[in-house]
VOBA-588456 format. One line per field, with one value per residue: residue in one letter; x, y, z of N, C-alpha, C in turn. Coordinates in pm, whole numbers, plus 50000, padded with zeros to 5 digits. Layout:
// VOBA-588456
vexfi = a|...
nxx = X|...
nyy = Y|...
nzz = Z|...
caxx = X|...
cayy = Y|...
cazz = Z|...
cxx = X|...
cyy = Y|...
czz = Z|...
END
This chain:
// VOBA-588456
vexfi = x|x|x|x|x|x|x|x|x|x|x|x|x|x|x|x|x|x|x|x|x|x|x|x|x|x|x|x|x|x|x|x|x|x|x|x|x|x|x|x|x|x|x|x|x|x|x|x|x|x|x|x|x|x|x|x|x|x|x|x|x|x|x|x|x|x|x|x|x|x|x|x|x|x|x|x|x|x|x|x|x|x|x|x|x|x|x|x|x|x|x|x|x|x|x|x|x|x|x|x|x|x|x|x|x|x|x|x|x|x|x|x|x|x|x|x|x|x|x|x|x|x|x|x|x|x|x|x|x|x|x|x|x|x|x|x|x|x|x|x|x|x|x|x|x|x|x|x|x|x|x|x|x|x|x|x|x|x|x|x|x|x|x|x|x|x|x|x|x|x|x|x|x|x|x|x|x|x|x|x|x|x|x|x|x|x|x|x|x|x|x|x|x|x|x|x|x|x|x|x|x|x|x|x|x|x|x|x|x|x|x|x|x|x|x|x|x|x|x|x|x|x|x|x|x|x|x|x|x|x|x|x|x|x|x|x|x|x|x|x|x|x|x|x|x|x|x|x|x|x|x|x|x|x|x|x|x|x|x|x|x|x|x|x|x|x|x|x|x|x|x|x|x|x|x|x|x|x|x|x|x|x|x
nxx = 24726|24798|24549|24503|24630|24649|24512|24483|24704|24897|24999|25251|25370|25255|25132|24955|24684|24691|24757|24999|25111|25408|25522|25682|25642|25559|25540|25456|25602|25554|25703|25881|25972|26213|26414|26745|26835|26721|26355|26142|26108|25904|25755|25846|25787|25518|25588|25780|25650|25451|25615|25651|25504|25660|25828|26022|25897|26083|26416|26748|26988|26946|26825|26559|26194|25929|25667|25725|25712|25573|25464|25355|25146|25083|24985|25021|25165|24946|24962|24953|25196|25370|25711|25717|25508|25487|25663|25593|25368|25525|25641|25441|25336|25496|25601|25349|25396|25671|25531|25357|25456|25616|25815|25915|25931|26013|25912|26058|26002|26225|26544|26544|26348|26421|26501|26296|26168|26350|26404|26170|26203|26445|26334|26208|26468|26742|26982|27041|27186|27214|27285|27368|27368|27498|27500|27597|27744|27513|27532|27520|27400|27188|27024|26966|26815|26658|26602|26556|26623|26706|27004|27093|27023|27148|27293|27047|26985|27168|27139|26986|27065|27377|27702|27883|27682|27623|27684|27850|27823|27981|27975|28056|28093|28050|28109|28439|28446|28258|28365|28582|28497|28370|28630|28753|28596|28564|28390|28354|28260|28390|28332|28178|28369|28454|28235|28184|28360|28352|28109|28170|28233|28004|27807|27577|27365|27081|26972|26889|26865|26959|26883|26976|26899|27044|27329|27407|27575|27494|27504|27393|27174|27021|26795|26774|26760|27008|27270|27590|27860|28054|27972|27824|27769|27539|27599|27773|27628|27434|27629|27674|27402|27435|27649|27478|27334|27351|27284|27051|26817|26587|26462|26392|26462|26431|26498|26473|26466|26355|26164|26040|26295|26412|26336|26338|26232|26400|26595|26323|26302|26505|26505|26272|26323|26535|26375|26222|26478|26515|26329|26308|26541|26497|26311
nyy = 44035|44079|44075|43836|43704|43469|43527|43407|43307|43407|43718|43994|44111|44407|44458|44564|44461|44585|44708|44975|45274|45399|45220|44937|44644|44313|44024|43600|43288|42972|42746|42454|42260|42200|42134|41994|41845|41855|41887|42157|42429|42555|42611|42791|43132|43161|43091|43289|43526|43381|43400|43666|43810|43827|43983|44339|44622|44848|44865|44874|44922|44992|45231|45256|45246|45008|45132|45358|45306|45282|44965|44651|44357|44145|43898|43526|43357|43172|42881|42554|42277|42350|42468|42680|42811|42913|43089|43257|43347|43532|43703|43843|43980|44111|44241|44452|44552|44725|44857|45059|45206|45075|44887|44589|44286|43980|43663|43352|42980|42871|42935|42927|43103|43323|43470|43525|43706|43941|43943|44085|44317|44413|44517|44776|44885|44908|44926|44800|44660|44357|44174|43902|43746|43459|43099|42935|42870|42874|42898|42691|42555|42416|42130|41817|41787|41998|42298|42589|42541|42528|42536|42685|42994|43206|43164|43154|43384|43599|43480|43741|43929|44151|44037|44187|44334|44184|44085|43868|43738|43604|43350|42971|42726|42543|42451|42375|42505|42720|42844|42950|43108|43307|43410|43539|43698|43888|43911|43840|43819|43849|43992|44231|44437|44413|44422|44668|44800|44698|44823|45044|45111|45107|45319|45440|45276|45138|44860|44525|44305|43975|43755|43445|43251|43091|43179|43206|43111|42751|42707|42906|42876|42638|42539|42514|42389|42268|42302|42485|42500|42797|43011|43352|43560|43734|44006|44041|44048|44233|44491|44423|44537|44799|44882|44891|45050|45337|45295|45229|45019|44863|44701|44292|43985|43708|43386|43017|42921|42666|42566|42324|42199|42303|42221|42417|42652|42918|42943|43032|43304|43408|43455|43576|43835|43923|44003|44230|44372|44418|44524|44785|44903|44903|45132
nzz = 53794|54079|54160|54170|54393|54652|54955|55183|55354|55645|55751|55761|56070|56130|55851|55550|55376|55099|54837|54870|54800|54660|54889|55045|54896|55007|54898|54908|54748|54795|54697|54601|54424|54267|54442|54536|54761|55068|55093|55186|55177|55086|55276|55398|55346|55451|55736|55744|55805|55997|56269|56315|56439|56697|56707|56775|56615|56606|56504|56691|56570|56329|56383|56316|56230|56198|56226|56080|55834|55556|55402|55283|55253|55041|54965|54869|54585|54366|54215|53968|53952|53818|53694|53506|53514|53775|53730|53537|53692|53908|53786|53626|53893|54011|53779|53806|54066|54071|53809|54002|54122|54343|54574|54528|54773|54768|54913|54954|54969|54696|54584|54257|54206|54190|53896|53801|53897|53903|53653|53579|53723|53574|53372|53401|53491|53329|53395|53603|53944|54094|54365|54525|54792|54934|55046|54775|54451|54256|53965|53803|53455|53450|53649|53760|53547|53526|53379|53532|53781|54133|54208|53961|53982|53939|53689|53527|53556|53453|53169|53080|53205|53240|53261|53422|53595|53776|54131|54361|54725|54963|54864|54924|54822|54538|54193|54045|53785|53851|53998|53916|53717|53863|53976|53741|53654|53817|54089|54286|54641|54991|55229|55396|55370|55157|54946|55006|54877|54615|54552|54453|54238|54108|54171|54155|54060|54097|54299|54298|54500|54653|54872|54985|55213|55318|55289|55558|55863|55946|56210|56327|56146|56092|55945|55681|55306|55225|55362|55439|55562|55758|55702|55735|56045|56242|56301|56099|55864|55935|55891|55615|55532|55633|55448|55228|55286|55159|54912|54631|54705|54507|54475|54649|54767|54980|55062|55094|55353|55523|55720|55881|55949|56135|56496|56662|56554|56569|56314|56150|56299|56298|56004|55952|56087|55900|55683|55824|55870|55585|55471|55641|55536|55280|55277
caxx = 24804|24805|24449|24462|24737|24622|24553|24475|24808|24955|25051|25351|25349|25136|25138|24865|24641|24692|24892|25012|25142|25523|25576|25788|25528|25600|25453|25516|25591|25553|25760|26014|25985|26356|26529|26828|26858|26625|26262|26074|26126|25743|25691|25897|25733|25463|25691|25815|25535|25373|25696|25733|25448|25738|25960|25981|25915|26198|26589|26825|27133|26953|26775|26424|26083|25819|25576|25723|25762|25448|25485|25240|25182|24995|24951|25092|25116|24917|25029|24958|25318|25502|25758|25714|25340|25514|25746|25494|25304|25586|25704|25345|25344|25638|25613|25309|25395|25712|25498|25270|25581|25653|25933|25884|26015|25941|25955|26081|26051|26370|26613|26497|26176|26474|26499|26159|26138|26453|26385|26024|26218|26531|26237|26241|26540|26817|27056|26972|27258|27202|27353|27357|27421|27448|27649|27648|27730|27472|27577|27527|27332|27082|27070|26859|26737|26605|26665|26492|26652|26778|27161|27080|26965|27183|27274|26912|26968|27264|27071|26940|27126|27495|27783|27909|27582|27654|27794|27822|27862|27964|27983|28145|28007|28014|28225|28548|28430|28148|28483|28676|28447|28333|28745|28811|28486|28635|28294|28284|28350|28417|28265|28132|28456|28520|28144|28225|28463|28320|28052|28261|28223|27818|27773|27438|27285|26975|27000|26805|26954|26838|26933|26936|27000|27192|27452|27422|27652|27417|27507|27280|27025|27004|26680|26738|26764|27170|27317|27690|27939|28156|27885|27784|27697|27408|27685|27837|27462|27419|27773|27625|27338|27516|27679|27420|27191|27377|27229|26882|26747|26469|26403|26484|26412|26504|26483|26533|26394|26283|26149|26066|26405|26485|26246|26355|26211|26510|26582|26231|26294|26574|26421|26130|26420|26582|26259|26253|26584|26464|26170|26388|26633|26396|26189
cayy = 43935|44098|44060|43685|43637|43397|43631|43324|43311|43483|43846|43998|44190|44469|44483|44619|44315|44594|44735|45099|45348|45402|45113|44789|44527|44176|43867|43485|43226|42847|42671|42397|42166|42188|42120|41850|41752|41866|42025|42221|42554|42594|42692|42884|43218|43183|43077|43418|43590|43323|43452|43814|43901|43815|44105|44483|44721|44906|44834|44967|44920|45088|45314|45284|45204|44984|45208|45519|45311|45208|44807|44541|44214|44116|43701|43486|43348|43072|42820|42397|42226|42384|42621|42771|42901|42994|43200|43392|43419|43604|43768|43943|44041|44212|44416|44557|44619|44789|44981|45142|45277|45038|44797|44445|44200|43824|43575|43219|42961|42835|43041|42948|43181|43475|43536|43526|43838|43998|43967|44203|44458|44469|44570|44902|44913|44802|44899|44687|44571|44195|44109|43799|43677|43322|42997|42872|43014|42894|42905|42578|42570|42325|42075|41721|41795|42136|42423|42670|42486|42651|42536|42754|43105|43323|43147|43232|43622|43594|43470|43818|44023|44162|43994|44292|44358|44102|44093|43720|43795|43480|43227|42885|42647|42527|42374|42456|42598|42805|42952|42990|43244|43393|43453|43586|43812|43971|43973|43742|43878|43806|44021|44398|44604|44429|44446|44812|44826|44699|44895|45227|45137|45062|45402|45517|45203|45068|44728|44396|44254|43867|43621|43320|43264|42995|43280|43287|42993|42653|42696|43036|42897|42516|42512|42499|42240|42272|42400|42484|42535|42836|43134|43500|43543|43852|44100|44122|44109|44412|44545|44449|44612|44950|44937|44896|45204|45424|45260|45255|44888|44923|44497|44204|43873|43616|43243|42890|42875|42565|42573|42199|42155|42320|42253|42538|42778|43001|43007|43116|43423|43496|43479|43717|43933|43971|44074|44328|44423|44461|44656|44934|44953|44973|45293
cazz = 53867|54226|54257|54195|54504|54785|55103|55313|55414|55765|55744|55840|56175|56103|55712|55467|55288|54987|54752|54906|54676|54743|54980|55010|54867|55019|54873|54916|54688|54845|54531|54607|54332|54212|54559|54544|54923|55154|55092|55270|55151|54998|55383|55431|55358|55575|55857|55855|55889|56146|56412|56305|56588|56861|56653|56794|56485|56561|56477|56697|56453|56218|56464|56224|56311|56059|56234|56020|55700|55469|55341|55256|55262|54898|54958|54785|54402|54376|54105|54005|53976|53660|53708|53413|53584|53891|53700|53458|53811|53994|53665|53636|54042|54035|53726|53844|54167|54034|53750|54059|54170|54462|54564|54564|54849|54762|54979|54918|54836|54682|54512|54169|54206|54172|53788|53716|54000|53856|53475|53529|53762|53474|53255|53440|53583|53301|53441|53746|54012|54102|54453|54546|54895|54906|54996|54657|54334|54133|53781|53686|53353|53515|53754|53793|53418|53570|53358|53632|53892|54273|54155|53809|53990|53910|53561|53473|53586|53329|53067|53005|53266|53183|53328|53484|53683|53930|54240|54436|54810|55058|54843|54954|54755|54391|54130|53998|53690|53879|54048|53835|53644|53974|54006|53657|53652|53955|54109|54397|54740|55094|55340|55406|55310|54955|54913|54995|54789|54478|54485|54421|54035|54103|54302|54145|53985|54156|54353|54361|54693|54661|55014|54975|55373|55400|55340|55741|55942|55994|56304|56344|56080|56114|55882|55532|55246|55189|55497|55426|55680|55712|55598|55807|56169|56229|56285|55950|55796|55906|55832|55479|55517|55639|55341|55113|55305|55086|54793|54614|54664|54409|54512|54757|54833|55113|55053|55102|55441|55542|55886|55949|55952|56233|56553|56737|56514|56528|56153|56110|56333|56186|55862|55993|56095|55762|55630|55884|55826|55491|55447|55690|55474|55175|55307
cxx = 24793|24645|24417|24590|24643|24621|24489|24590|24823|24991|25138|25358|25221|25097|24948|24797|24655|24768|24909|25122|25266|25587|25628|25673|25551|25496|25573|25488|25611|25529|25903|26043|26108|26447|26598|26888|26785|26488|26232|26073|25970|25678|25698|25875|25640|25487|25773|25707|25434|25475|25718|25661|25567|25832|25931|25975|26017|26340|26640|26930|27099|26866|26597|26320|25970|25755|25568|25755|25644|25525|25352|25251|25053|24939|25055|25075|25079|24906|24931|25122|25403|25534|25728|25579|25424|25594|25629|25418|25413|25659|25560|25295|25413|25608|25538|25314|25536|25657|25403|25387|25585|25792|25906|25980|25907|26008|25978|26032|26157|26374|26599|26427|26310|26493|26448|26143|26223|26451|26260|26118|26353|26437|26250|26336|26663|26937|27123|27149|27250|27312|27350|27418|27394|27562|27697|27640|27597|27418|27604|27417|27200|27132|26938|26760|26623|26658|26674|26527|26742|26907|27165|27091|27019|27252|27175|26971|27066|27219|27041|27008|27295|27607|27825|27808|27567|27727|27756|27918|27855|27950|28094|28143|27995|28136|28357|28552|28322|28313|28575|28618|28399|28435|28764|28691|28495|28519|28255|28365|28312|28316|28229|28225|28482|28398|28181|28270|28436|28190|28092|28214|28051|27766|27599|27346|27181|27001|26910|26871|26851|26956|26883|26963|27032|27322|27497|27484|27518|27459|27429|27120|27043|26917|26650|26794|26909|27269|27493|27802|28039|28065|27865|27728|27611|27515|27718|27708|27411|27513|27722|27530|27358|27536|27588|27339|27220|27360|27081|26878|26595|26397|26454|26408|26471|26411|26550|26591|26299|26229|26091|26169|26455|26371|26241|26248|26320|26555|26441|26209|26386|26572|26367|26241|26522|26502|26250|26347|26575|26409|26218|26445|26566|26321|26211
cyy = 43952|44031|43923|43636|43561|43485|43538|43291|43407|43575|43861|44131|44257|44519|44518|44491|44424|44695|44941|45215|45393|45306|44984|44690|44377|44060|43722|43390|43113|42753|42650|42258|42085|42128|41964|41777|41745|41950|42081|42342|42659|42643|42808|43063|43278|43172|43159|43507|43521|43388|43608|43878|43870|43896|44229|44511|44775|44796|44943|44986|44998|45184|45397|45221|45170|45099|45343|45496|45239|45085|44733|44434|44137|43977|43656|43407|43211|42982|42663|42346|42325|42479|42734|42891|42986|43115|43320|43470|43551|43701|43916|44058|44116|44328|44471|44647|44751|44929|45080|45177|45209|44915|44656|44330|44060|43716|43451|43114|42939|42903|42988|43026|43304|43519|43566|43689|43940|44056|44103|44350|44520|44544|44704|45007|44858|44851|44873|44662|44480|44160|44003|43768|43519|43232|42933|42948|42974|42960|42808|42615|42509|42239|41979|41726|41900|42282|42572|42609|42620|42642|42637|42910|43202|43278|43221|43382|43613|43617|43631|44028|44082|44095|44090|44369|44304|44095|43972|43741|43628|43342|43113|42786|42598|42456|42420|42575|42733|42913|43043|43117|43361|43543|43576|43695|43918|44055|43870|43793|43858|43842|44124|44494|44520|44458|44615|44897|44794|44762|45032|45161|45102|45217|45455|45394|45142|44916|44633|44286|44080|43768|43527|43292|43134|43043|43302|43087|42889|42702|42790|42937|42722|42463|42576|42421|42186|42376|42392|42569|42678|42991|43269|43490|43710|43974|44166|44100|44241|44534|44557|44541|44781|45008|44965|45038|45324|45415|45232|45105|44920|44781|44424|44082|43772|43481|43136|42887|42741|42489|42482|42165|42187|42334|42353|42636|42916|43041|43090|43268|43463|43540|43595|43854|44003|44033|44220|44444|44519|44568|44819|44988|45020|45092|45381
czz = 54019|54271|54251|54309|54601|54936|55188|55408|55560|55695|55815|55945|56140|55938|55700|55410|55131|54954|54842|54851|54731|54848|54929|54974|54849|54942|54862|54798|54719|54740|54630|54495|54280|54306|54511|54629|54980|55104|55203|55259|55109|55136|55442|55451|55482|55703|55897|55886|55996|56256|56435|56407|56671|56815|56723|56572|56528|56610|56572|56663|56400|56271|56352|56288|56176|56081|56154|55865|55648|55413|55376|55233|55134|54953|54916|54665|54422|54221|54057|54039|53887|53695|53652|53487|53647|53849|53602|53602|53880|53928|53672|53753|54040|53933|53736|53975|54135|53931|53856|54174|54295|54407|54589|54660|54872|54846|54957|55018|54811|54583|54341|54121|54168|54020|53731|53813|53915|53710|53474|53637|53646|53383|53279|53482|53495|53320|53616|53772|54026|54238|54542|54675|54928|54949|54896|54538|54236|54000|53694|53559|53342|53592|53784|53654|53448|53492|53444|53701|54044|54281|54034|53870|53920|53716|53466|53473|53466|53216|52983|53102|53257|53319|53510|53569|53741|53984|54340|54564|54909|54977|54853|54922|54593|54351|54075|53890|53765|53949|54025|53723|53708|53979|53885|53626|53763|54033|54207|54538|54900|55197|55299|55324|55192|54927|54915|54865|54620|54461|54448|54244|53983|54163|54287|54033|54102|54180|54334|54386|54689|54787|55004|55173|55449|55365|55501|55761|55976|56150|56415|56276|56020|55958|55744|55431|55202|55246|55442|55543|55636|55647|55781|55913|56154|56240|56129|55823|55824|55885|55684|55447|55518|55517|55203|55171|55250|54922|54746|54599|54632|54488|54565|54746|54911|55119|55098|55287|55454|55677|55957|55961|56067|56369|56691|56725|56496|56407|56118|56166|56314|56051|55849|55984|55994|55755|55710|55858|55703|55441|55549|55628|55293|55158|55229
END
């Protein structure tokens, strides 16, 4: 599967074109098929690695430097239309990049592409975390006669993932019933210190950390297909992150970027900058 990825794509900063034994192993998936407002998300990938040259490698929050952490930049999965493809595609990527002992960080793409990622690292990993940062809960069951739909995501992860292995961070968004099970699963939470706080009963299970990032305020990140008011400024993203650097994120991904949307470019370097974020915290 890896060696049929697309490496015509942009690279990110100074990444690897191949797989490197122990490292964070990025690839893109440019899939928006499902969207129910705005597309544009199928660019999104490469639109963070077209801005990430104007990034330093080092963080000084998190006082790290790419330069001292191995990651790669595979391509990306190249598909026709059918989800179903895109998902065996990003299903087969992952679990080998996971079985050659690395971590996989996929890029979106709309947040559909996440259970097909999720399902091959549970394979290794079952008793997998699932944290979801996001403005919406989805947990519809489908959506537009979409069973794989970007309203479904975390439904899907359900499907085969245990209740109690998710954690839904920032969500502001959904229907009553999506809330109402959020509420009574006592697994939906505000900011940094309940996130904190609920992971005390997670303390040694392995993570896969998926952003959807329109978890971040439109008003930061203009440029993506269902902007919702009322979500995370860059501060308490990395408050989150803090908290998670005391945890093993085995996997990540950061989606539903759509960077015609915004002709700044600004979402796309904040995008880049997740990724960043990312792959530090991954080392």
């Amino acid at each position: 599967m890896i060696e049929s990825l697309n490496t015509n794509s942009p690279i990110y900063m100074g990444a690897e074109r191949r797989l490197i034994e122990g490292s964070v192993c990025m690839f893109g998936v440019p899939f928006d098929a499902t969207v129910s407002f705005r597309p544009g998300t199928r660019f999104g990938a490469d639109a963070i690695r077209s801005v990430s040259d104007g990034l330093e490698t080092y963080c000084p929050v998190l006082d790290r430097d790419l330069e001292d952490a191995p990651y790669c930049d595979l391509g990306n999965v190249e598909f026709t239309a059918s989800p179903e493809e895109v998902g065996e595609g990003i299903t087969g990527v992952v679990r080998e990049i996971v079985e050659a002992g690395c971590r996989p960080l996929m890029l979106g793409g709309e947040h559909s592409l996440t259970p097909h990622a999720v399902r091959a690292v549970y394979e290794t990993y079952p008793n997998l975390l699932l944290i979801q940062m996001d403005a919406h809960a989805d947990l519809r069951d489908g959506y537009n006669g979409q069973v794989f739909s970007h309203a479904s995501a975390m439904r899907r992860c359900l499907d085969f993932l245990p209740a109690a292995q998710l954690i839904q961070f920032g969500i502001r968004s959904g229907t009553r019933e999506e809330f109402a099970e959020m509420r009574a699963a006592r697994r939906l939470v505000g900011d940094a210190l309940q996130l904190a706080e609920a992971l005390k009963a997670h303390a040694h299970r392995p993570v896969y950390l998926t952003i959807d990032l329109d978890v971040f305020d439109p008003s930061l990140f203009p440029g993506t297909g269902t902007p919702e008011y009322g979500g995370i400024d860059w501060p308490e993203f990395m408050r989150v992150l803090d908290v998670l650097s005391s945890h093993k994120i085995v996997a990540a991904d950061a989606v539903e970027l759509a960077p015609q949307l915004d002709p700044t470019g600004c979402s796309s370097i904040l995008a880049s900058k997740v990724v960043r974020e990312l792959l530090l915290t991954m080392r």
